[in-house]
C-alpha positions in Angstrom: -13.1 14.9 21.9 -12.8 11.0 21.9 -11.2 9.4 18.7 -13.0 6.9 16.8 -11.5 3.4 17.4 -10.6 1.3 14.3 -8.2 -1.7 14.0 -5.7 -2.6 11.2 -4.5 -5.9 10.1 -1.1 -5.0 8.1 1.8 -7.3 6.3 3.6 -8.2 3.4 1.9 -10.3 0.6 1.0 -13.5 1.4 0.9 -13.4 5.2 -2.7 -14.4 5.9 -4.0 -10.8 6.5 -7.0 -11.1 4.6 -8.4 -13.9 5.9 -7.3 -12.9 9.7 -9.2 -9.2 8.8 -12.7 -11.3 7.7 -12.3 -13.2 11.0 -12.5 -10.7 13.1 -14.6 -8.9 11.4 -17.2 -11.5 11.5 -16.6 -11.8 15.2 -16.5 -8.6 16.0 -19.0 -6.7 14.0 -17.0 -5.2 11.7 -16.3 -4.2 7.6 -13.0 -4.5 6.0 -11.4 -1.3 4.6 -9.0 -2.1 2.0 -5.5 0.0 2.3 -3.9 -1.6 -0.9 -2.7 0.6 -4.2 -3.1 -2.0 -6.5 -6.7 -3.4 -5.6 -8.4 -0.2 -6.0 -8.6 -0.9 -9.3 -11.3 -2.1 -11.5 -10.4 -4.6 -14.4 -7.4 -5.7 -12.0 -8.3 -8.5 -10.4 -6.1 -11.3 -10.6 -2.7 -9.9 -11.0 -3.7 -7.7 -7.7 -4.7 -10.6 -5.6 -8.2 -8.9 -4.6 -10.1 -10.9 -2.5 -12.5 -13.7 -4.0 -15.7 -13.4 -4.4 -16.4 -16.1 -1.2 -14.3 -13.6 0.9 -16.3 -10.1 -0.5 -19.7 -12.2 0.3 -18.4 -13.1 4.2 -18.1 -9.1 5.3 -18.9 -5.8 3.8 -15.6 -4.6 2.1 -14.9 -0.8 1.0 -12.4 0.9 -1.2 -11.6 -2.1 -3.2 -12.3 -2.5 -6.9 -13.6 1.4 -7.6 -11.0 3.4 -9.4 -11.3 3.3 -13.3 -7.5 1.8 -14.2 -7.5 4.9 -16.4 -7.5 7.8 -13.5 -4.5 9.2 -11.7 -5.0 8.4 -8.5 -2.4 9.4 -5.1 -2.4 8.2 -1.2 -4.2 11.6 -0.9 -7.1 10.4 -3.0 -7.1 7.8 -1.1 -6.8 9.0 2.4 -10.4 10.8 1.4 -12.2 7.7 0.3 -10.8 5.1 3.2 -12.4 8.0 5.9 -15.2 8.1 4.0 -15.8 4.7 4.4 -15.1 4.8 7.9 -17.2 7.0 8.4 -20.1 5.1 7.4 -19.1 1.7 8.9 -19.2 3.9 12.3 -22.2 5.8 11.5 -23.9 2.5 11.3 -22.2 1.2 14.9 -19.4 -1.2 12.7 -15.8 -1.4 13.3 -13.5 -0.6 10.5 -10.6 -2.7 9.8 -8.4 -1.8 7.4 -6.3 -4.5 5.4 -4.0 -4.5 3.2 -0.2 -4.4 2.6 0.8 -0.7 0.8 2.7 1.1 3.9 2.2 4.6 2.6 -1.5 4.1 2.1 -1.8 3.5 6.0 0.5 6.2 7.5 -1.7 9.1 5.5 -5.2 7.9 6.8 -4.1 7.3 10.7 -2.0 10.3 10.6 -2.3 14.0 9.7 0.0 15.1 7.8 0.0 18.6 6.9 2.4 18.5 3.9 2.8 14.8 2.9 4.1 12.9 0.1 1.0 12.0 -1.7 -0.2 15.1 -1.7 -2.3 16.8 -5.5 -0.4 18.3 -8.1 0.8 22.1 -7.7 1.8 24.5 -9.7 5.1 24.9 -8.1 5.6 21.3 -8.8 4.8 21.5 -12.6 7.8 24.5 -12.4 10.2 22.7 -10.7 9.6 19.5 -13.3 10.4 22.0 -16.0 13.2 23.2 -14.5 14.7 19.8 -14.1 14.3 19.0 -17.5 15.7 22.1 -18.6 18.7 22.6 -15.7 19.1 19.0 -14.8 19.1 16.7 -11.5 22.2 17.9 -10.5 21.6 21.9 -10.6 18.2 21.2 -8.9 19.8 18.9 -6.1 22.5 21.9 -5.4 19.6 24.1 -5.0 18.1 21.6 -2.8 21.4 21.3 -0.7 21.5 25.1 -0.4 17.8 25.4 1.5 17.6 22.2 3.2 20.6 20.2 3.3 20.1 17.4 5.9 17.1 16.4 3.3 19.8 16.6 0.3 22.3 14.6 2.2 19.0 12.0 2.4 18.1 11.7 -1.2 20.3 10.9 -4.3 19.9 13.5 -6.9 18.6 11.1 -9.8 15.9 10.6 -7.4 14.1 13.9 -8.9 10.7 12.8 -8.1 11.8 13.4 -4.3 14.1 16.0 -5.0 11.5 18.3 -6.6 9.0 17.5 -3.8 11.6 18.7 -1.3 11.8 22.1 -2.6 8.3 21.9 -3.2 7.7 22.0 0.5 10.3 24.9 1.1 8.2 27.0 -1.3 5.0 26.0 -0.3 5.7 26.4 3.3 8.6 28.2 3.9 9.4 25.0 6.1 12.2 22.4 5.6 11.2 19.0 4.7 14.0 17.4 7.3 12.3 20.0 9.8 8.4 18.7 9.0 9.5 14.7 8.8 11.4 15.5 12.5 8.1 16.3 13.8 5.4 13.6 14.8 2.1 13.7 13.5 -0.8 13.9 15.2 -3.7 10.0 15.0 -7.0 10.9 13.7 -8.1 7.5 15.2 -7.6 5.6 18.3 -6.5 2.2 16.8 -4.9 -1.0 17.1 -2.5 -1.9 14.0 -1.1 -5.2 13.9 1.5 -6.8 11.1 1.2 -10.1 10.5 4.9 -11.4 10.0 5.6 -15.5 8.4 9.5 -15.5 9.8 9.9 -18.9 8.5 11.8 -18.0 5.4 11.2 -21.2 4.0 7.2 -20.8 4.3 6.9 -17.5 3.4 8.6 -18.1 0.2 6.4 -21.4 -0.4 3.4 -19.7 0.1 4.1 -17.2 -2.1 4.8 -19.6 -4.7 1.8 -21.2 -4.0 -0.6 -18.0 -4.8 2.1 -17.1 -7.9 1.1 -20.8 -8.9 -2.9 -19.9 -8.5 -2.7 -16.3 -10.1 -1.6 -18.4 -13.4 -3.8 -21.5 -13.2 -7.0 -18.4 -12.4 -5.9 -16.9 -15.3 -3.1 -14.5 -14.8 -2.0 -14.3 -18.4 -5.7 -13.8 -19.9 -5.4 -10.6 -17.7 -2.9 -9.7 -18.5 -3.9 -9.5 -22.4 -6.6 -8.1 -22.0 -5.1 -5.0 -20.1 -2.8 -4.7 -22.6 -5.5 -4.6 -25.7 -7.4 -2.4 -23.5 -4.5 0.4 -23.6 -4.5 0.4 -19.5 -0.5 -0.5 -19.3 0.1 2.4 -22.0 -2.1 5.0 -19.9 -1.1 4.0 -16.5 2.3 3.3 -16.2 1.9 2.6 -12.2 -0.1 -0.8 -13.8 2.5 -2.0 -16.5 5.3 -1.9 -13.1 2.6 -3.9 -10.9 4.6 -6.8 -9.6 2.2 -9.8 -11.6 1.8 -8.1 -14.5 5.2 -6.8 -15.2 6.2 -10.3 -15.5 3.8 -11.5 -17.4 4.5 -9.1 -19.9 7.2 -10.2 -20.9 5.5 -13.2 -21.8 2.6 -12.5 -23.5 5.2 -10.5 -25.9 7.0 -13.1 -26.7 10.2 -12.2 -24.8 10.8 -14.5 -22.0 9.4 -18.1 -21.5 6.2 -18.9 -19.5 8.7 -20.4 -16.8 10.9 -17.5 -16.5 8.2 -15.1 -16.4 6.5 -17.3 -13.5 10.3 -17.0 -11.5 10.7 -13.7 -12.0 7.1 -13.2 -10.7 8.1 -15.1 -7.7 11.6 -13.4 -7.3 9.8 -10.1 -7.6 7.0 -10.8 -4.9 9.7 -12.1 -2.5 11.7 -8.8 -2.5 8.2 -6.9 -2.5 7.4 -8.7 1.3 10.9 -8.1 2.2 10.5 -4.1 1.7 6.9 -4.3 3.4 8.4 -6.6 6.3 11.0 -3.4 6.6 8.2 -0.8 6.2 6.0 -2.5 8.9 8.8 -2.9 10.9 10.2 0.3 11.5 7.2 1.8 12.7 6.2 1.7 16.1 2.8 2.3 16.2 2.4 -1.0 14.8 2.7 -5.0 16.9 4.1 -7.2 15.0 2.3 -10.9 15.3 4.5 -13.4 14.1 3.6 -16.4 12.7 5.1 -19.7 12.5 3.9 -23.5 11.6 4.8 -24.2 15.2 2.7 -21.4 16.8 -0.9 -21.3 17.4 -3.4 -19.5 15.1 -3.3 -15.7 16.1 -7.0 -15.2 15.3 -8.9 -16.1 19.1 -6.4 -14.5 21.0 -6.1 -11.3 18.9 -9.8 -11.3 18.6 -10.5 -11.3 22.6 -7.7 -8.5 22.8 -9.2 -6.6 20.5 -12.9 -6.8 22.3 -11.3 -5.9 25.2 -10.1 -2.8 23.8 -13.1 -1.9 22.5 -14.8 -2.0 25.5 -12.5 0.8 27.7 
C-alpha cells in the first residue's frame, strides 16, 4: 500500500523554520503540524516561542497550544495527536508539514517503534522505581549489566530514568534494548525532512539574542509570574526546566539580576541549538539546508523540489 507523503521542516531554535514551513505551505497547499514539546502547551506562549498570531492566521496549524500545562503528557501522546492531524489535513487533499525543533517528537511519528522511549507508564516501571529507591542506582545498574550489558556499558548508572526503562524492555519483551535500538524501524510516511542549519556562528548566536531580546520586551517576565501564581511550575516540573522560563525565575524571585537572567537565557538557548544541531545531524533520513548571509534564500528552490516530489 502506498504511504502517505508529508514533508518536515526541522532545526535548532532560531533557524527560520517556522516561517520557511508557512511558505511552503502557502505555496503548496499545505497545514503546519507542530512537532515541539514546549508549544503544546496552553498558557505558554511567550517563553515557548509559539508562533504569532499573524503566522497562525497565514496557514492552518495543528497540535500547537492544546495540552492543559497541568497534564502529563509523553512523545507517545503525542505521536497519537500529530497523526491525527495528519490525518485530516490528507483527508481533506492538504499536505502536512510538520515543524518544529524537539528531535524525539519527530523520530516516534515517522517511525514505528514497537518499544520506544516515550512510551505510557507500566506497572513494571512503577516496580522498578521502587526498587531503585529502595536498592539504589548502582544494584539496579548491576542488574542491568547482567541482562543486557552493551546497553549498561551505554548508560551511566545515575541515569536511572534510562536505566529502569532498559530493564523495563527486557521484562516487557524478553528482548534487549541494545538488540531493539540495533534494528531499524520501519516509515509510516513517505516524506521529505529537511534541517534548517545557520553555520555562521556569529549569526546564529545574534539571532538568538535577538528573539531572547523580543521574548522580554513581549513580555517574558509577566509570563513568567503568572505561571508561577498559577502553580503550573510546582505541578509540572518539565515547565519550571523550560529553557525561558527557568531563567527568568530566577528573576522574578529575586535571586539574580534582570541582566543575568537575560545571559543565562541566551547561554542556555545557545547550548539548546547546539544539542538539536547534533540531533538533526546524526540522522540520515534528514537533508541538512544550510544557511548563510551569503547564500540565497532556500524557500523557491526547496519549494519546486518539494512539488516535484509530490508529483511521482
Amino acid at each position: 500500500m502506498t504511504k502517505p507523503k508529508i514533508v518536515a521542516v526541522v532545526g535548532h531554535t532560531a533557524s527560520g523554520k517556522t516561517g520557511l514551513a508557512i511558505a511552503l505551505a502557502e505555496r503548496l497547499g499545505g497545514e503546519i503540524v507542530c512537532c515541539d514539546s514546549m508549544q503544546i502547551y496552553r498558557e505558554m506562549d511567550i517563553g515557548t516561542a509559539k508562533p504569532t498570531p499573524e503566522e497562525l492566521a497565514r496557514v492552518p496549524h495543528h497540535t500547537v497550544d492544546f495540552v492543559d500545562p497541568m497534564r502529563p503528557y509523553s512523545c507517545a501522546d503525542y505521536a497519537e495527536d500529530a497523526e491525527r492531524a495528519i490525518n485530516d489535513i490528507l483527508s481533506r487533499g492538504k499536505l502536512p508539514i510538520i515543524c518544529g525543533g524537539t528531535g524525539l517528537y519527530l523520530d516516534t511519528l515517522l517511525f514505528e517503534r514497537p518499544f520506544d522511549e516515550c512510551g505510557g507508564r507500566s506497572d513494571v516501571r512503577e516496580r522498578l522505581e521502587r526498587e531503585a529507591e529502595e536498592l539504589g542506582a548502582h544494584a539496579l545498574h548491576l542488574r542491568l549489566s547482567e541482562v543486557d550489558p552493551e546497553s549498561a556499558a551505554k548508560i551511566h548508572e545515575n541515569n536511572v530514568r534510562r536505566v529502569i526503562r532498559a530493564l523495563e524492555i527486557f521484562e516487557t519483551t524478553g528482548k534487549k534494548k541494545s538488540e531493539l535500538d540495533a534494528q531499524p524501524s520501519p516509515a509510516k510516511y513517505d516524506f521529505s525532512a529537511f534541517e534548517l542549519r545557520r553555520t555562521d556562528m556569529s549569526e546564529r548566536y545574534a539571532r538568538i539574542e535577538a528573539r531572547v531580546d523580543e521574548m522580554i520586551a513581549s513580555g517574558l517576565i509577566e509570563e513568567t509570574k503568572k505561571l508561577l501564581d498559577m502553580g503550573i511550575f510546582e505541578k509540572n516540573p518539565t515547565a519550571a526546566q523550560a529553557i525561558g522560563y527557568k531563567e527568568m525565575l530566577g528573576y522574578v524571585r529575586g535571586e539574580v539580576s534582570l541582566a543575568d537572567a537575560r545571559e543565562r537565557l541566551c547561554i542556555a538557548t545557545r547550548q539548546y541549538a547546539k544539542r538539536q544541531v547534533t540531533w538533526f545531524g546524526a540522522k540520515n533520513y534528514i537533508e541538512t539546508v544550510e544557511l548563510r548571509p551569503d547564500l540565497p534564500d532556500p524557500t523557491d528552490a526547496l519549494c519546486k523540489r518539494i512539488a516535484e516530489w509530490l508529483e511521482k
